[in-house]
C-alpha positions as CSV (number, residue, x, y, z in Angstrom):
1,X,-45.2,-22.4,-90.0
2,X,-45.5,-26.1,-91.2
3,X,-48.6,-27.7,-90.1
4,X,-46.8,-29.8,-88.0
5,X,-45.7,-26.4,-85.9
6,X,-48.6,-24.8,-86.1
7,X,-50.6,-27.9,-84.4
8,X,-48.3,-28.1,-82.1
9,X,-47.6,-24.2,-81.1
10,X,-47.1,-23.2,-77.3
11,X,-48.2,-19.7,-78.5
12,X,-51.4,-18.9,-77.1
13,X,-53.9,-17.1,-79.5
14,X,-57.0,-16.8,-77.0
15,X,-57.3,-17.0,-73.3
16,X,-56.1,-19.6,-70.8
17,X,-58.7,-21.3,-70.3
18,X,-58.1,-22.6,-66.4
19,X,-55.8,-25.2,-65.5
20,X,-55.5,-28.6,-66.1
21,X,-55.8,-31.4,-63.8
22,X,-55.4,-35.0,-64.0
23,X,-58.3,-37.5,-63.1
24,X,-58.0,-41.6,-61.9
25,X,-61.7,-42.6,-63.2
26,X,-61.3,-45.6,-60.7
27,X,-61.2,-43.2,-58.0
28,X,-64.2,-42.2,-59.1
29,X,-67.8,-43.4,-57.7
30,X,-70.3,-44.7,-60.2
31,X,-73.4,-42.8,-60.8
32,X,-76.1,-45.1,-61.6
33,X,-79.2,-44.1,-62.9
34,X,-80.8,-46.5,-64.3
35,X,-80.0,-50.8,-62.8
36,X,-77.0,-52.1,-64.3
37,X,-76.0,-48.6,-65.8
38,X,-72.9,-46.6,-64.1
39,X,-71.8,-43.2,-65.1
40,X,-68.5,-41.7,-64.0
41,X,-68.6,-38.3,-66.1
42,X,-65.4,-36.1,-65.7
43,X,-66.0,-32.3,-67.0
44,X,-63.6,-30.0,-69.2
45,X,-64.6,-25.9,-69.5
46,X,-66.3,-27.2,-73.1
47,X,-66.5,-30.9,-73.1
48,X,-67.7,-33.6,-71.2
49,X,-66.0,-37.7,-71.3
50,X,-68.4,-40.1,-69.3
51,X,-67.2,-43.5,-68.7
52,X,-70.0,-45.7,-68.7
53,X,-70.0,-49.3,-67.9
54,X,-73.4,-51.7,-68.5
55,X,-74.1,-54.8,-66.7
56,X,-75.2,-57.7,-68.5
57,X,-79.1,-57.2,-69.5
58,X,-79.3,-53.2,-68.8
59,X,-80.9,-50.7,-71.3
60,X,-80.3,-47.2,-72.2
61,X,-83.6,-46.2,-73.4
62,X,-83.3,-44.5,-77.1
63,X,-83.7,-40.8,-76.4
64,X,-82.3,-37.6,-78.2
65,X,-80.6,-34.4,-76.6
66,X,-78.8,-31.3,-78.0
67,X,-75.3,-32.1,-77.0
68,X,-73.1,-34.0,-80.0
69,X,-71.6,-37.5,-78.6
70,X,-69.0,-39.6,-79.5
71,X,-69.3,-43.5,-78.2
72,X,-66.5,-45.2,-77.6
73,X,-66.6,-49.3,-76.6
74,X,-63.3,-50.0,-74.8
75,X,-64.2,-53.6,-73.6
76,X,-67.1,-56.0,-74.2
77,X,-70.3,-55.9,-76.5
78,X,-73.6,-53.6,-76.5
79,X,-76.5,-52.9,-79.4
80,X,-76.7,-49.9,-80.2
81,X,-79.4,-47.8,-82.2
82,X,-78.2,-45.0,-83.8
83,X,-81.3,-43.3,-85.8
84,X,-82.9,-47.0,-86.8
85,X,-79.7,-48.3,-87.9
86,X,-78.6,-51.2,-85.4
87,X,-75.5,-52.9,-84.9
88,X,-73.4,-54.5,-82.2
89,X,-70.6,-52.6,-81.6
90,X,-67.4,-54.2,-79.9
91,X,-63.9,-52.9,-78.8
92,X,-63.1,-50.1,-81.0
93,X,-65.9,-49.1,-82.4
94,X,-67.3,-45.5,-82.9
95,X,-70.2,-44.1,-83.4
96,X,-70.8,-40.6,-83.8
97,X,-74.2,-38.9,-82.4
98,X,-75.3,-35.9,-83.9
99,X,-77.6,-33.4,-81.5
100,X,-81.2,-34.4,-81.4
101,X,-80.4,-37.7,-83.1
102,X,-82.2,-40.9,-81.5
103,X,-80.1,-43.5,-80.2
104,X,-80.1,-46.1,-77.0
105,X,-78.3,-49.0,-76.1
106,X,-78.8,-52.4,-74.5
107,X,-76.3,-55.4,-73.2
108,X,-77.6,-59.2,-73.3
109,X,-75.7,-62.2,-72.0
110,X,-72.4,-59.1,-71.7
111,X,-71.1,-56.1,-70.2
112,X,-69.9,-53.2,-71.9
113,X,-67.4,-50.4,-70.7
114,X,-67.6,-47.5,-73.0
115,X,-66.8,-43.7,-73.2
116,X,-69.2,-40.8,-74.4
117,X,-67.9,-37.9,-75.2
118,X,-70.1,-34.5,-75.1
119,X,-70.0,-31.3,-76.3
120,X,-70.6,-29.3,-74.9
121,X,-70.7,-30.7,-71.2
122,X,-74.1,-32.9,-71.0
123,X,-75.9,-30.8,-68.3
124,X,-78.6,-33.6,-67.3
125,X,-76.1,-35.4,-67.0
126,X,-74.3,-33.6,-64.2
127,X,-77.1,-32.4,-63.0
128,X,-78.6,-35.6,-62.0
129,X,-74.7,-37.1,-60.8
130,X,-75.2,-34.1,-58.5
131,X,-78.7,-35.0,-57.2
132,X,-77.9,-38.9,-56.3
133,X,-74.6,-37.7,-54.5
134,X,-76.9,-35.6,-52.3
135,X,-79.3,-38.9,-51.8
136,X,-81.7,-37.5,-54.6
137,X,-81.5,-39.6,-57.2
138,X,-84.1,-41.9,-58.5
139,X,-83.3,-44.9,-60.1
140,X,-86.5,-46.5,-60.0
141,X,-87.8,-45.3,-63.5
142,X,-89.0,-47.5,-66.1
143,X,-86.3,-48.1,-69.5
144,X,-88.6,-46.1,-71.3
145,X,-89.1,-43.0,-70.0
146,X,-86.2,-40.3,-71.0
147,X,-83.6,-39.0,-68.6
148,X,-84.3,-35.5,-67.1
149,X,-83.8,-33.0,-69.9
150,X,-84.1,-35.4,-72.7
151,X,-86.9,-35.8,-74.9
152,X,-88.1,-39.0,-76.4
153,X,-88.2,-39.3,-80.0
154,X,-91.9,-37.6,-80.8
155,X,-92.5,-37.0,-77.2
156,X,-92.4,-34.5,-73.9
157,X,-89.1,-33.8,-72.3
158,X,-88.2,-36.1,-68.7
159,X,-89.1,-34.6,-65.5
160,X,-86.4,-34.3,-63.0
């Protein structure tokens, strides 16, 4: 099989996995955790996208987790950090997380819509969407203090 056909084979080696579904993220009601910061995450069986959207002056605090994620910007500007190494990143640009890597972001004078990409699913991350739908949330922390089952470069893990 050419590796065309082999990429693109209908012949299923494994077990269906479920079935597919299709998902308007404008249908979907922002999470926000933090001021400024909205999170509409939709969840596969073994990944997680989370379409996040920054107001202008809003902070991601730099943090670290176990779950791999890919940033994507799709449409204004934010800094990000990736390990020490900062740079504004615009429409287009990637950046690639490694687990328990320390990053954070932060918008000035812009706003920022990006994607992050998990894998596996980010589990905080739903866990604390699931809290503020049921009126549980808290967005009254300070920008540097980790989310909920995160852990600060050097430091404890969040409380939820």
């Amino acid at each position: 099989m050419s590796d065309a056909a082999s990429h693109f084979t209908t012949e299923a080696l494994g077990e269906r996995g479920g079935d597919g579904r299709y998902v308007n993220v404008d249908a979907l009601e922002p999470v926000e955790f933090l001021p400024g910061l909205g999170f509409r995450p939709v969840l596969g069986q073994r990944a997680m996208t989370n379409f996040v959207s920054f107001e202008p002056g809003t902070t991601a605090p730099r943090h670290v987790h176990s779950e791999e994620q890919i940033v994507i910007v799709l449409d204004g500007e934010f800094t990000f950090d990736l390990d020490g190494d900062v740079r504004t990143m615009r429409r287009g640009d990637v950046a690639v997380v490694p687990s328990w890597v320390p990053h954070g972001a932060w918008t000035t004078d812009s706003h920022c819509l990006e994607i992050d990409v998990f894998c596996p699913p980010r589990q905080s991350l739903l866990k604390l969407a699931e809290a503020q739908a049921a009126g549980h949330g808290d967005s009254g922390r300070g920008d540097s203090e980790p989310l909920p089952g995160e852990r600060a470069p050097g430091g404890q893990a969040g409380g939820a």
